[in-house]
N, CA, C and O atoms as a GROMACS GRO file, in nm:
protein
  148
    1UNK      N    1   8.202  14.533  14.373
    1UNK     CA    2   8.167  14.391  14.386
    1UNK      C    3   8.276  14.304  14.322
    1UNK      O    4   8.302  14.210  14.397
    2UNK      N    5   8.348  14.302  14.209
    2UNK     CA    6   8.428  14.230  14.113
    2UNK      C    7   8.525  14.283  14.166
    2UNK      O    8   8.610  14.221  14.103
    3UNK      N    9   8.600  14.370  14.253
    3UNK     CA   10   8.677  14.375  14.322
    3UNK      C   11   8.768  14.314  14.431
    3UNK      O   12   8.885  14.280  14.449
    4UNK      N   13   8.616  14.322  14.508
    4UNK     CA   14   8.575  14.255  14.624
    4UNK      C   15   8.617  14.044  14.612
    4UNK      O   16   8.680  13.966  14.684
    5UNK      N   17   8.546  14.032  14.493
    5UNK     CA   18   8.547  13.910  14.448
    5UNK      C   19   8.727  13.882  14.402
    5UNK      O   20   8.767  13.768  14.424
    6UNK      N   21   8.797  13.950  14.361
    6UNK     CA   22   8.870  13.982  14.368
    6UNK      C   23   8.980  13.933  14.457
    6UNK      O   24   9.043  13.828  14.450
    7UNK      N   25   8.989  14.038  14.548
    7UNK     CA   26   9.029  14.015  14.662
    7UNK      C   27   9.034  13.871  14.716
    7UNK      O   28   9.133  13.808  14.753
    8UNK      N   29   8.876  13.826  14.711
    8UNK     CA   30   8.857  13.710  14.751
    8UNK      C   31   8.914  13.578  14.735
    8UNK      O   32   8.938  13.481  14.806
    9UNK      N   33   8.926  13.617  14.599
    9UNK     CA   34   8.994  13.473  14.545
    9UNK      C   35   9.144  13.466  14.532
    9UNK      O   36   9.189  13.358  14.495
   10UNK      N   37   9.249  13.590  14.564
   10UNK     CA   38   9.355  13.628  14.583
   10UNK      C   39   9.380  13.567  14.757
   10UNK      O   40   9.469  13.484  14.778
   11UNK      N   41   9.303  13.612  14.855
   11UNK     CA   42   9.352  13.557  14.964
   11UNK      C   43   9.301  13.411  14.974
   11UNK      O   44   9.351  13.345  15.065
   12UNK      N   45   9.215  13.354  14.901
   12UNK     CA   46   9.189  13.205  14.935
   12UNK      C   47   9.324  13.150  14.846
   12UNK      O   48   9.365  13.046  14.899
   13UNK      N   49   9.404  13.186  14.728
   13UNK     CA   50   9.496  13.149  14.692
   13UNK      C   51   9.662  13.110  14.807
   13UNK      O   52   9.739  13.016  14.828
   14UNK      N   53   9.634  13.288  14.863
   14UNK     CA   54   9.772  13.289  14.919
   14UNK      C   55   9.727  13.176  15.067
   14UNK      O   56   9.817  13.121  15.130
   15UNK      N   57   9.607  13.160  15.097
   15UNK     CA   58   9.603  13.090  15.230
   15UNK      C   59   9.619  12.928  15.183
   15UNK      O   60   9.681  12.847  15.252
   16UNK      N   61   9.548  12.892  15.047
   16UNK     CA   62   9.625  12.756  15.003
   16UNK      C   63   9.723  12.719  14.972
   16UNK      O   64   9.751  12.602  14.945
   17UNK      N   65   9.828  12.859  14.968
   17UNK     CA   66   9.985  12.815  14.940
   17UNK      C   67  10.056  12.797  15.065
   17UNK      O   68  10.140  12.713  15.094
   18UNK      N   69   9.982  12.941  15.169
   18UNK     CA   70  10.075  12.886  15.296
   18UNK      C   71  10.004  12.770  15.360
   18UNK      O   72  10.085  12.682  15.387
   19UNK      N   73   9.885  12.740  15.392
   19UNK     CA   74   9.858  12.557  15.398
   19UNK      C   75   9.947  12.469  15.366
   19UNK      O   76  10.000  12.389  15.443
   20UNK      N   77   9.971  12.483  15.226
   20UNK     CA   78  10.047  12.356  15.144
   20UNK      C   79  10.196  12.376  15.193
   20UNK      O   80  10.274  12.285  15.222
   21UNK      N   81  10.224  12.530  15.198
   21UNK     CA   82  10.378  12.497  15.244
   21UNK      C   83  10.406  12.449  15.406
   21UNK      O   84  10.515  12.408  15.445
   22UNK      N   85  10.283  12.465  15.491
   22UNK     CA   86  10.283  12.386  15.638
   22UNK      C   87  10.277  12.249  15.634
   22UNK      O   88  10.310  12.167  15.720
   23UNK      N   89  10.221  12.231  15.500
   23UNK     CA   90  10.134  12.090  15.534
   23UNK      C   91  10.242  12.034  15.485
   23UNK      O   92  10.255  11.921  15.532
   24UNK      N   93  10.339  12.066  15.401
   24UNK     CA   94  10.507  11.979  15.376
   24UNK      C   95  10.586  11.993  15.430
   24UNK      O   96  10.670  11.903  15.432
   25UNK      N   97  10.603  12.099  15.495
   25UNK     CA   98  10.688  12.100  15.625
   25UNK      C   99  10.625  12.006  15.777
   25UNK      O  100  10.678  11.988  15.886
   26UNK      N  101  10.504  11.968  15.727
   26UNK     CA  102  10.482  11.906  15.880
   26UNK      C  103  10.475  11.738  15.823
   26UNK      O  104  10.472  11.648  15.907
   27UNK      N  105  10.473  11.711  15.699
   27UNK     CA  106  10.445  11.591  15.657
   27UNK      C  107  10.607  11.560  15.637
   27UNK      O  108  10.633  11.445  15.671
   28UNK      N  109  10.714  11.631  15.592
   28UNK     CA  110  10.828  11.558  15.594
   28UNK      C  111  10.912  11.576  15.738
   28UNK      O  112  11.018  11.517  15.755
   29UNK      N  113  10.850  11.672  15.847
   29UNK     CA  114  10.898  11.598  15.973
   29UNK      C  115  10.850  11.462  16.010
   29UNK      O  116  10.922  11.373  16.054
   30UNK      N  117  10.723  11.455  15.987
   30UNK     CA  118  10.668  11.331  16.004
   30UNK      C  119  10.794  11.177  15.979
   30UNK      O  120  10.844  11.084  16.042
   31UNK      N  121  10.793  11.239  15.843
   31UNK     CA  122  10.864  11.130  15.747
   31UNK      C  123  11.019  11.085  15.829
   31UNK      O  124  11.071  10.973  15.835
   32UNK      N  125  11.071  11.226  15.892
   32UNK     CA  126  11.192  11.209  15.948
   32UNK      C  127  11.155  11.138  16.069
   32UNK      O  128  11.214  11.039  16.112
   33UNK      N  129  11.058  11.192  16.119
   33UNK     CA  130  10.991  11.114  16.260
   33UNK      C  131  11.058  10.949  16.264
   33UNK      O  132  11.141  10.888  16.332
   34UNK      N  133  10.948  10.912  16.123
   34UNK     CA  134  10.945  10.759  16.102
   34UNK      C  135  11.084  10.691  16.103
   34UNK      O  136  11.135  10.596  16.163
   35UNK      N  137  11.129  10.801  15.989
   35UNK     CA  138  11.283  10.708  16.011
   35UNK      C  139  11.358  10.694  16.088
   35UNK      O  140  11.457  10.622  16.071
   36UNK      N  141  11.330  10.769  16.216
   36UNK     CA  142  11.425  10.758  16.326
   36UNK      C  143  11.386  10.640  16.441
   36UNK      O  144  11.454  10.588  16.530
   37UNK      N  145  11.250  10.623  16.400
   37UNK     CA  146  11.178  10.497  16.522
   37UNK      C  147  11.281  10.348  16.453
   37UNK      O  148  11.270  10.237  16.503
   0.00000   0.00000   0.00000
């Protein structure tokens, strides 16, 4: 069970890092977006 739990909170980590590293790669295209209009 505490393993398991484990596990759990290890992949909700690595899935909020690769989130965050999409979510700045898609927020500073954005940014480049803007500056080009």
């Amino acid at each position: 069970m505490l393993k398991s739990a484990l596990n759990y909170s290890m992949a909700q980590r690595l899935l909020i890092h690769t989130l965050g590293k999409y979510n700045f790669l898609l927020w500073d295209r954005l940014k480049k977006g803007f500056l080009l209009y």
